[in-house]
C-alpha positions in Angstrom: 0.0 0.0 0.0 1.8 3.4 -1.6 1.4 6.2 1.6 -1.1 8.1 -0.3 -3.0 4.9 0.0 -2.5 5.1 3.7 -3.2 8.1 4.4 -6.2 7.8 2.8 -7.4 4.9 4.5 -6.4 6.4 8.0 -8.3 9.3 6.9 -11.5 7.3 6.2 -11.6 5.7 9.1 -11.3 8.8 11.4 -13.6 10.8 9.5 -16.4 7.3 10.0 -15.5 6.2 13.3 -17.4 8.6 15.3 -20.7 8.2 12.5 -20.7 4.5 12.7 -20.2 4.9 17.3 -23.3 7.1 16.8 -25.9 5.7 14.3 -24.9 2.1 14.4 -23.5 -0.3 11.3 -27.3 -0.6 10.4 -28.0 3.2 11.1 -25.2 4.3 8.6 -25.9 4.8 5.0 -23.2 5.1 2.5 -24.4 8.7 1.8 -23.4 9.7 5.5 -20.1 8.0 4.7 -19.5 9.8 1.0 -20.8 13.1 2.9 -18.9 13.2 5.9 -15.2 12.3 3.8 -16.3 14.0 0.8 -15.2 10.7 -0.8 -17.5 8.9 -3.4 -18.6 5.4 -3.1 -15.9 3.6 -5.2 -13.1 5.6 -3.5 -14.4 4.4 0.1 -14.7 0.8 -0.7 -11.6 0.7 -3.1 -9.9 1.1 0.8 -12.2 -1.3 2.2 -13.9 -4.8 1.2 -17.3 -3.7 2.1 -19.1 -1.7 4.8 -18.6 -5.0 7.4 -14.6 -4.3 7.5 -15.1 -0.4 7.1 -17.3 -0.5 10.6 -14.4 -3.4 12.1 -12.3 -0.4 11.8 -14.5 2.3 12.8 -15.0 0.4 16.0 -11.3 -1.1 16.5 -10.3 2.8 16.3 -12.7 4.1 18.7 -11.3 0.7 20.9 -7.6 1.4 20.6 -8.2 4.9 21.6 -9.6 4.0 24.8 -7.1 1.3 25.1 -4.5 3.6 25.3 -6.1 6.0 27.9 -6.8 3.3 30.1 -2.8 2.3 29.9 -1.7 5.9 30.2 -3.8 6.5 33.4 -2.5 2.9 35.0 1.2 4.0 33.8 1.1 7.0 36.0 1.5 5.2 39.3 2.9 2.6 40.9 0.7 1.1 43.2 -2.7 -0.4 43.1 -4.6 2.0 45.1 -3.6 4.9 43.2 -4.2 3.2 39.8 -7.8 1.8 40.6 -8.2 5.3 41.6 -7.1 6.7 38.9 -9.1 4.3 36.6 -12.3 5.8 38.5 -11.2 9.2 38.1 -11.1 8.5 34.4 -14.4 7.1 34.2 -15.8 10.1 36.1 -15.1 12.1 32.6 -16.0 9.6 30.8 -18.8 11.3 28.5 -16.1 14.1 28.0 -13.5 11.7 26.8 -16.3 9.8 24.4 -17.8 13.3 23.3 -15.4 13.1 20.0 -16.6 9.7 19.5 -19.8 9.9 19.0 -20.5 8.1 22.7 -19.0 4.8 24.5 -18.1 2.2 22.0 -18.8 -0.6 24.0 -22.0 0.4 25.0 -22.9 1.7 21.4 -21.8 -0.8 19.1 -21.9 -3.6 21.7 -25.9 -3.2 21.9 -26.2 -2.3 18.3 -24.5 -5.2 16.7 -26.5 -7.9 18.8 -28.5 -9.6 16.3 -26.9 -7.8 12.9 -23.3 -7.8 13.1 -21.5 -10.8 14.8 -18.1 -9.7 13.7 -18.5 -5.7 15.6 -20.4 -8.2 18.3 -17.7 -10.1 19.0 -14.8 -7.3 19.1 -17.2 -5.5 21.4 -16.6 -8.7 23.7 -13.0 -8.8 23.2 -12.7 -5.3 24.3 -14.3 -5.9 27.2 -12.5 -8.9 28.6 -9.2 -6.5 27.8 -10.0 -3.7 29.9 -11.1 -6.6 32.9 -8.5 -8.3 32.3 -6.4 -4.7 33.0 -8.1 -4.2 35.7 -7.7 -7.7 36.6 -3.9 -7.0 36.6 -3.7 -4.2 38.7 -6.1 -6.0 41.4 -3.9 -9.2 41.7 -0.5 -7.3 41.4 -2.0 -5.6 44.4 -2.8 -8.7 46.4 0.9 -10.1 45.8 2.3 -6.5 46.9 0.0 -7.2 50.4 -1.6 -3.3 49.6 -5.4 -4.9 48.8 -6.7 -7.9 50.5 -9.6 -9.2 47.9 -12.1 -11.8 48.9 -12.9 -13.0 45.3 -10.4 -13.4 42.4 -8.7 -10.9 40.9 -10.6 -11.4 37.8 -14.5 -12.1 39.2 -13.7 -8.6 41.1 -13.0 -6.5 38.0 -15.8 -8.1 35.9 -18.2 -6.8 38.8 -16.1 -3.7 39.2 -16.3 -2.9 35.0 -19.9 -4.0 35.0 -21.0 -1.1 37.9 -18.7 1.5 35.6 -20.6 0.1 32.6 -23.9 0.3 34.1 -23.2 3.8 35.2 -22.2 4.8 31.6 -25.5 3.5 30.3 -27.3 4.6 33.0 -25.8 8.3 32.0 -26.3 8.0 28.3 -29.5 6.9 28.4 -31.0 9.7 30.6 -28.5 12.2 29.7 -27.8 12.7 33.4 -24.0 12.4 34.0 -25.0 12.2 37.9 -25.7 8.5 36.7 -21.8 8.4 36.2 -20.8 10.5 39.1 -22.3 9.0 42.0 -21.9 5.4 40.9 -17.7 6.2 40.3 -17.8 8.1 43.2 -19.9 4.9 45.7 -16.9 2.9 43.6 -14.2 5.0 45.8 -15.9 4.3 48.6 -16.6 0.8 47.7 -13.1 0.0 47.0 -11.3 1.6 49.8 -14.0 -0.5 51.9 -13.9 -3.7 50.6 -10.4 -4.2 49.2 -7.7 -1.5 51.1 -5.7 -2.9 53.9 
């Protein structure tokens, strides 16, 4: 693939991202795709096999985005405590940090693609398990360190941990009430230096 090429196909892909997060793989026609990159059909698709991979990467954008964010806010300390913290801290600004997106991929294209898309469906899931599986990390890292004392596995206390942060973020987007998100990170402070801080 020349650069031009590249470019191109980078270009696409930030320009749809956010469109496809927003209005679903279903929602999106290929006239909000030619509009939005002021691309025509043919030039779209002769970067892409057909709107299926075009929406893969729409999503696995949005995902590596957030990816990273979630590493750079675990990278800033050392111990568990302060990066769980952290973590929450994120999530408090959560709807900020999405805002360019069009919204929480996970949440978006995870209840969207049920039933239509089992490709989107399944990176949706694999997504998931990552950022439990982070959390996962910094939980049992913790344990071995003797700073957090858990009373479940590492990895059955982040799935519960992600699922109240997930059900806060759904909770906010679908009333529009970032309170949702507030008080549920903020009871998750409380929670965690509760249950889990020695």
């Amino acid at each position: 693939m020349t650069k031009k090429a590249e470019r191109t196909t980078a270009y696409i892909i930030e320009t749809v991202a956010p469109i496809f997060n927003k209005h679903g793989y279903v929602g999106t026609s290929m006239s909000d795709l030619t509009e939005a990159t002021g691309l025509t059909k043919g030039a779209i698709y002769g970067n892409f096999e057909n709107k299926e991979a075009l929406a893969l990467s729409a999503f696995e954008y949005n995902r590596n985005q957030l990816l990273s964010a979630i590493d750079a806010k675990l990278g800033e300390h050392e111990g568990a405590m302060d990066k769980l913290f952290t973590l929450i801290q994120f999530y408090k600004q959560y709807d900020v940090f999405t805002l360019p997106m069009g919204g929480c991929p996970i949440l978006n294209v995870g209840v969207d693609s049920q039933g239509n898309n089992t490709l989107l469906s399944a990176a949706v899931r694999e997504t998931i398990k990552d950022i439990e599986g982070k959390i996962a990390l910094v939980l049992e890292n913790g344990a071995k360190s003797d700073e957090l004392h858990l009373s479940l596995p590492p990895l059955q206390f982040a799935k519960q941990l992600f699922t109240m942060i997930q059900g806060a973020i759904s909770m906010s987007t679908i009333t529009r009430d970032r309170k949702y998100l507030i008080n549920t990170l903020t009871y998750l402070e409380h929670l965690v230096k509760k249950e889990i801080k020695k």
